[in-house]
MMTF fields as JSON, N, C-alpha, C and O atoms, coordinates in Angstrom:
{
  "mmtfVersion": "1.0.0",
  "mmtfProducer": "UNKNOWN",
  "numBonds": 347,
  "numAtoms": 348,
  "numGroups": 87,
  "numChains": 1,
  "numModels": 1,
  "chainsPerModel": [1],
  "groupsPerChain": [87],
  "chainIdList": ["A"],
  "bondAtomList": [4, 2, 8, 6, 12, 10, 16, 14, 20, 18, 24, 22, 28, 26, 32, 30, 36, 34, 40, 38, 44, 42, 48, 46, 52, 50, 56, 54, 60, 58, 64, 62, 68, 66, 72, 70, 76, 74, 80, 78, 84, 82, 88, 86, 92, 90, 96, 94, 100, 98, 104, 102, 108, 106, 112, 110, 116, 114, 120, 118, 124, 122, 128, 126, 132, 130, 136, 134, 140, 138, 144, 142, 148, 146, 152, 150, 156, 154, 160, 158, 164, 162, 168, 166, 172, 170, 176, 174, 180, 178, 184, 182, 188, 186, 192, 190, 196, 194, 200, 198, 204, 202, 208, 206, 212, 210, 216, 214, 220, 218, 224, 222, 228, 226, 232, 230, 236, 234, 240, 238, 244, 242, 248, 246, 252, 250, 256, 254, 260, 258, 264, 262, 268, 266, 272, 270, 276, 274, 280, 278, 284, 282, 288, 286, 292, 290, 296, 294, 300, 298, 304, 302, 308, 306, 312, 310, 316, 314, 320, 318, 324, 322, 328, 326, 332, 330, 336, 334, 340, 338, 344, 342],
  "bondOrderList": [1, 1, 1, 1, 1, 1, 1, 1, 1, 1, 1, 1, 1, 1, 1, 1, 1, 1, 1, 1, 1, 1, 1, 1, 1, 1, 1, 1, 1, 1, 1, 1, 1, 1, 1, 1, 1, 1, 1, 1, 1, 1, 1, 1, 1, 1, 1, 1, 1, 1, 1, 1, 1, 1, 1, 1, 1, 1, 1, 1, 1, 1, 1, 1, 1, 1, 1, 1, 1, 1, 1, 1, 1, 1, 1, 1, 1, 1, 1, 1, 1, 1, 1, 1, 1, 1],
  "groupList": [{"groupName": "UNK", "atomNameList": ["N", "CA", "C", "O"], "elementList": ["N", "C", "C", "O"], "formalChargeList": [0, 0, 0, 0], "bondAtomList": [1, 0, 2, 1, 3, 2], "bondOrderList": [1, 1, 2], "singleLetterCode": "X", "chemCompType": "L-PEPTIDE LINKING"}],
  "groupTypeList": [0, 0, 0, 0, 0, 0, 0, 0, 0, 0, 0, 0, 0, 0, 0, 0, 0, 0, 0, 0, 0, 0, 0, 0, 0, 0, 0, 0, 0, 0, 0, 0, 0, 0, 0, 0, 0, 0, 0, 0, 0, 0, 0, 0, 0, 0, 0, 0, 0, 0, 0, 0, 0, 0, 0, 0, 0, 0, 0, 0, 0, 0, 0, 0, 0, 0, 0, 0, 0, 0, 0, 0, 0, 0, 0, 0, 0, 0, 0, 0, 0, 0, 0, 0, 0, 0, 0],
  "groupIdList": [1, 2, 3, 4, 5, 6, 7, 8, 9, 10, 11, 12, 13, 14, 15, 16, 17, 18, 19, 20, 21, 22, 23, 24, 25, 26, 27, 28, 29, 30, 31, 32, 33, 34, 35, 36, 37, 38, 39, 40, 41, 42, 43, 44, 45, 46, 47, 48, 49, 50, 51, 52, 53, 54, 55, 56, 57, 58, 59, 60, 61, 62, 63, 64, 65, 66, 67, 68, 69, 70, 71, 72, 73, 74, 75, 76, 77, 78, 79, 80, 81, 82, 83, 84, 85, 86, 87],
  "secStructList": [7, 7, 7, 7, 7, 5, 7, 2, 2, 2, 2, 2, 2, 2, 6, 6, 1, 7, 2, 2, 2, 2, 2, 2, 2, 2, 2, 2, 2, 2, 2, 6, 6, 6, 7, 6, 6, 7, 6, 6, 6, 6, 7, 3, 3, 7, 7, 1, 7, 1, 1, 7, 7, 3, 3, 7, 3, 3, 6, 6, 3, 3, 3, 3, 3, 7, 7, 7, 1, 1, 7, 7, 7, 3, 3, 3, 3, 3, 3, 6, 6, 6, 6, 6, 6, 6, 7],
  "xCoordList": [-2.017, -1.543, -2.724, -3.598, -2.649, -3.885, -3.657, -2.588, -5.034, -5.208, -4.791, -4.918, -4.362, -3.879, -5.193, -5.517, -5.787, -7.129, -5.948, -5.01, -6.45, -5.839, -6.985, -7.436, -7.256, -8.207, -7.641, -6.42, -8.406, -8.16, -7.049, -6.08, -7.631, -6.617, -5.173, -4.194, -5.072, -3.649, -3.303, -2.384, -3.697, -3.015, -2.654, -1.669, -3.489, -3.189, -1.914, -0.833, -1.91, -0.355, 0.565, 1.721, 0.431, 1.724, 2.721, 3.952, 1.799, 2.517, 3.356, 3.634, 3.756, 4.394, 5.35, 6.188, 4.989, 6.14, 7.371, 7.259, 8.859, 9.804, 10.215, 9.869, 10.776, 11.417, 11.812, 11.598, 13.069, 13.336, 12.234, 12.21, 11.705, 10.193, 9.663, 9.413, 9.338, 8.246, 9.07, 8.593, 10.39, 10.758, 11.076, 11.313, 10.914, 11.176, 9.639, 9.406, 8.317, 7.452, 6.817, 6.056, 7.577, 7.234, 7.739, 7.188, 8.858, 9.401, 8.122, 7.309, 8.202, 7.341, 5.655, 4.921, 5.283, 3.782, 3.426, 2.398, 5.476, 4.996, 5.153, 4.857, 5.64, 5.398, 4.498, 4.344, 3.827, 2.066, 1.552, 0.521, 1.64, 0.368, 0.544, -0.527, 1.375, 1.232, 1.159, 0.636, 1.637, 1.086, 0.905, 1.914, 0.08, -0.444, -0.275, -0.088, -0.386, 0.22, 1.561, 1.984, 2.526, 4.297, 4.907, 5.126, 5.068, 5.367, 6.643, 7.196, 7.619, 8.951, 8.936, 9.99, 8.026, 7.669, 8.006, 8.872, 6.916, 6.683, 5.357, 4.962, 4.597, 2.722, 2.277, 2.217, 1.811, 0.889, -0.28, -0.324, -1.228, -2.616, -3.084, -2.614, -3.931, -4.529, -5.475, -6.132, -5.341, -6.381, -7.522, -7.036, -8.734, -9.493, -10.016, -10.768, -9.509, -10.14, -11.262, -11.324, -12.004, -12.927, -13.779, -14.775, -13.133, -12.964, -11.564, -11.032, -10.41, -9.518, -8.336, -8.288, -7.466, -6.435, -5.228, -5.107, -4.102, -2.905, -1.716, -2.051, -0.52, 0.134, 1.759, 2.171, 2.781, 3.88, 5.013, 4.653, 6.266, 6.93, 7.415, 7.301, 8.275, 9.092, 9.957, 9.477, 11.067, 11.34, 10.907, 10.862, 10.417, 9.406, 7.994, 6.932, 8.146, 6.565, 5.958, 6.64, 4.624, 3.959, 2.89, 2.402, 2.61, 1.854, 0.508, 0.448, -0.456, -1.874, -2.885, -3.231, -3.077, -3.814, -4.563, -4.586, -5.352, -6.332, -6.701, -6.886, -6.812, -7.539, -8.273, -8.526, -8.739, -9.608, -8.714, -7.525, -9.638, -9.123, -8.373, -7.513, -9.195, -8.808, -7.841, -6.691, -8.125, -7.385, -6.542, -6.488, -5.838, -4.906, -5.432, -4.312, -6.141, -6.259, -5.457, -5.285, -5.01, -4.212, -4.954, -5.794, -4.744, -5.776, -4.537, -5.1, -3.618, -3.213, -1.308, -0.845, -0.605, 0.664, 1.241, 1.281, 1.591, 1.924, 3.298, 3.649, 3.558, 4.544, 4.098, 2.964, 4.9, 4.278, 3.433, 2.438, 3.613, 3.043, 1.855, 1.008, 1.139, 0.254, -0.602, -1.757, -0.299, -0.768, -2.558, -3.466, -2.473, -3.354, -4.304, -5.271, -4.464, -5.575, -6.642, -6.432, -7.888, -8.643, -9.046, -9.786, -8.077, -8.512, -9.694, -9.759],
  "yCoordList": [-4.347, -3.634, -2.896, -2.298, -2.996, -2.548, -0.809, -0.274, 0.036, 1.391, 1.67, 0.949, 2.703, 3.124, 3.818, 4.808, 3.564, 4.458, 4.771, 4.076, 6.265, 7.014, 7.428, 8.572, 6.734, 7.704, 8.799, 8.914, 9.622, 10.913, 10.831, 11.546, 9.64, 9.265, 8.936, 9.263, 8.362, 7.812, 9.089, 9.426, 10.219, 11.371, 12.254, 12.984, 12.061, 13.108, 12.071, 12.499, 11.054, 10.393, 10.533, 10.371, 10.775, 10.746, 11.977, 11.993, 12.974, 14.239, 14.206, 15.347, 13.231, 13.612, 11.957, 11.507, 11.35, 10.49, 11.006, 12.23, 10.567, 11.321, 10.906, 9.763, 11.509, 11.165, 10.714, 10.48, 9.765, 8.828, 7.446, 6.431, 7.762, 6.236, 6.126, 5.075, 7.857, 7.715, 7.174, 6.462, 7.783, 6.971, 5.136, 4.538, 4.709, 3.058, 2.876, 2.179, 3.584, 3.513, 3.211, 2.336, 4.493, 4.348, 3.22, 2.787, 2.731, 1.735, 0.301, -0.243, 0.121, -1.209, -1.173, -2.161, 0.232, 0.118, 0.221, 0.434, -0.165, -0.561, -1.833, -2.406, -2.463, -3.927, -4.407, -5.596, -3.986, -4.478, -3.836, -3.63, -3.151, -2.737, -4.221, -4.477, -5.014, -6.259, -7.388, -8.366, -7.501, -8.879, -8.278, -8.156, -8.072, -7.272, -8.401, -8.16, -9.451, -10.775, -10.857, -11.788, -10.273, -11.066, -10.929, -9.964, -12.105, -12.658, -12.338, -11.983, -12.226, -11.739, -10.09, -9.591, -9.521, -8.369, -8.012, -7.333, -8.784, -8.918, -8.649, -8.504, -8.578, -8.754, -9.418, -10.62, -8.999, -10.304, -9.459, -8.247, -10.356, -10.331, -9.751, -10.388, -8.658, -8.128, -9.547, -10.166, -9.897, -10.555, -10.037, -9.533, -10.175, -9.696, -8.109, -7.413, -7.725, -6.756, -7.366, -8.504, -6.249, -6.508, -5.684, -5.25, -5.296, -6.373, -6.585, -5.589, -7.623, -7.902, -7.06, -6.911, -6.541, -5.617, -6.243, -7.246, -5.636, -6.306, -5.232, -4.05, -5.477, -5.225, -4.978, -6.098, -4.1, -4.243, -3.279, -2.216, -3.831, -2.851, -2.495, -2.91, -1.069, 0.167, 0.511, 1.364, -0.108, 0.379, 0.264, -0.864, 1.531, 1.419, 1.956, 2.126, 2.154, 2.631, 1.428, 0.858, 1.15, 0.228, 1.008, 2.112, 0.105, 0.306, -0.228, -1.243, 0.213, -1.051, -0.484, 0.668, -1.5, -1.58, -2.794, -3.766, -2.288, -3.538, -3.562, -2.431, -4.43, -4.827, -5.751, -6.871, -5.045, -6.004, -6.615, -6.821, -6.721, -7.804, -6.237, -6.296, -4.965, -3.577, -2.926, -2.853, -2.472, -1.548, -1.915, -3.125, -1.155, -1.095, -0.531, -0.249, -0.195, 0.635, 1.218, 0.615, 2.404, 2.785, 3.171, 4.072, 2.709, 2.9, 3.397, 3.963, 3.392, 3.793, 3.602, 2.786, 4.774, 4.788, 5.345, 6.567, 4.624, 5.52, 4.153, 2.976, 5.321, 4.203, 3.068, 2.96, 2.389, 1.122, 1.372, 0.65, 2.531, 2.125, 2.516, 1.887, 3.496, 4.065, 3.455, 3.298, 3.093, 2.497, 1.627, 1.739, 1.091, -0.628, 0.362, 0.139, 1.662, 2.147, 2.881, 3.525, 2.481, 3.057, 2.75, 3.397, 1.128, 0.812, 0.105, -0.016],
  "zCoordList": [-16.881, -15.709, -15.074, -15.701, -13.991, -12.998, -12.897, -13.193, -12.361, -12.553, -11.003, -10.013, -11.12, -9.596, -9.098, -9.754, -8.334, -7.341, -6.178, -5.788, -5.754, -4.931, -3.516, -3.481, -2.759, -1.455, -0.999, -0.891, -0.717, -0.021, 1.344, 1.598, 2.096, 3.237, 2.734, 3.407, 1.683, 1.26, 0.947, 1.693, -0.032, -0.379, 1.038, 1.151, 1.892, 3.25, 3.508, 3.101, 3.994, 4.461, 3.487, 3.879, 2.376, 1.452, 1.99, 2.014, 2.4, 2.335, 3.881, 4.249, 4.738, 6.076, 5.729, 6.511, 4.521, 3.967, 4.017, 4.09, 4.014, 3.813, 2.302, 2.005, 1.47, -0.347, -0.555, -1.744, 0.119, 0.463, 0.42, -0.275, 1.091, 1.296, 0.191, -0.398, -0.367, -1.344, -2.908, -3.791, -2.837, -3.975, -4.397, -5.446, -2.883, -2.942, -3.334, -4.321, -2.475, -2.816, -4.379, -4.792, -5.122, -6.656, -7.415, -8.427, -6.872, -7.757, -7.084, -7.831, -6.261, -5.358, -6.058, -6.093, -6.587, -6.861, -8.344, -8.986, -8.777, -10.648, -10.766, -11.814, -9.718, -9.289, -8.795, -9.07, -8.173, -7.91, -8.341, -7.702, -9.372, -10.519, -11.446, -11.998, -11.678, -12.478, -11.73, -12.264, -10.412, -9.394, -7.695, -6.999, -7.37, -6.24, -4.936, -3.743, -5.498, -4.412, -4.612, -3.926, -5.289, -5.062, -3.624, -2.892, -3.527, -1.756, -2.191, -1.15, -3.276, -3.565, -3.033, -2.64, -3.046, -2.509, -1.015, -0.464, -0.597, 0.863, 1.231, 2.388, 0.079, 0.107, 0.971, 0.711, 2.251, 2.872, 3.184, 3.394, 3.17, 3.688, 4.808, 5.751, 5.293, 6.464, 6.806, 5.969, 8.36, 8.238, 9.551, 10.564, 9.45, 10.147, 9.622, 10.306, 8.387, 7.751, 6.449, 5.985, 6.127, 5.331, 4.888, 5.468, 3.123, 2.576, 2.43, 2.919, 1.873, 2.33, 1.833, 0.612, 2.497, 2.353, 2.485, 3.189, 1.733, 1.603, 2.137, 2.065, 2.604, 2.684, 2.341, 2.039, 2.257, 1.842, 2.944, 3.449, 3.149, 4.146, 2.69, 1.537, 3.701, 2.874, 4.391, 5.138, 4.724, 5.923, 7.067, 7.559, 7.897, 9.248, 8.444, 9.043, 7.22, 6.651, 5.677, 4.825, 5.936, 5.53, 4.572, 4.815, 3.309, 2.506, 2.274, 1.58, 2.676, 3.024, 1.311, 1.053, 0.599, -0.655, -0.559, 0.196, -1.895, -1.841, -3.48, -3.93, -4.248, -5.584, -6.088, -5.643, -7.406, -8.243, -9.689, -9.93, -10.241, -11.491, -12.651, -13.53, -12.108, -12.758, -11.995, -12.43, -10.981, -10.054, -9.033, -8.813, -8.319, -7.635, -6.311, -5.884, -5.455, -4.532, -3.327, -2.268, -3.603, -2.047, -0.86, -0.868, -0.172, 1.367, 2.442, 3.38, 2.567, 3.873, 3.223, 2.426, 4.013, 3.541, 5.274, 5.411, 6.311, 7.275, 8.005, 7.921, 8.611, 9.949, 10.815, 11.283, 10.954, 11.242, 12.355, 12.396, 13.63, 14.632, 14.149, 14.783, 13.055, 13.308, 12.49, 12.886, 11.482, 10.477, 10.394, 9.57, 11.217, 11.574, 11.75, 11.021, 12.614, 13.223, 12.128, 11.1, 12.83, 11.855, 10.349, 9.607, 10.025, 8.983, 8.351, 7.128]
}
């Protein structure tokens, strides 16, 4: 099972998450801590980022991560409109 890495940016968006999100959240990221691609998920691929970032909905809030063969990385936790920017 892969290590959760946390960025500073993902911890600032967690906090304007509503508890609701964040608890579908917790259940969805003990499932891609063991397959970070399950298309049963709804994992798809950023494309035109780099290096390559993945995605998952939660509602109107999207989850943008990225990993290795170890970790898990959270990069971005926001609403859909806002999300894409700045990544």
């Amino acid at each position: 099972m892969r290590e959760l890495l946390v960025t500073p940016q993902f911890r600032k968006d967690l906090k304007i998450v509503p508890d609701k999100i964040r608890e579908q959240a917790d259940i969805l990221l003990f499932m891609l801590r063991k397959n970070p691609v399950d298309f049963r998920l709804g994992a798809k691929k950023l494309s035109g980022i780099n290096p390559p970032a993945w995605r998952v909905r939660i509602g109107v809030y999207r989850l943008v991560y990225a990993f290795t063969a170890k970790d898990l990385i959270l990069l971005r936790f926001r609403h859909r409109k806002d999300v894409y920017r700045n990544l």
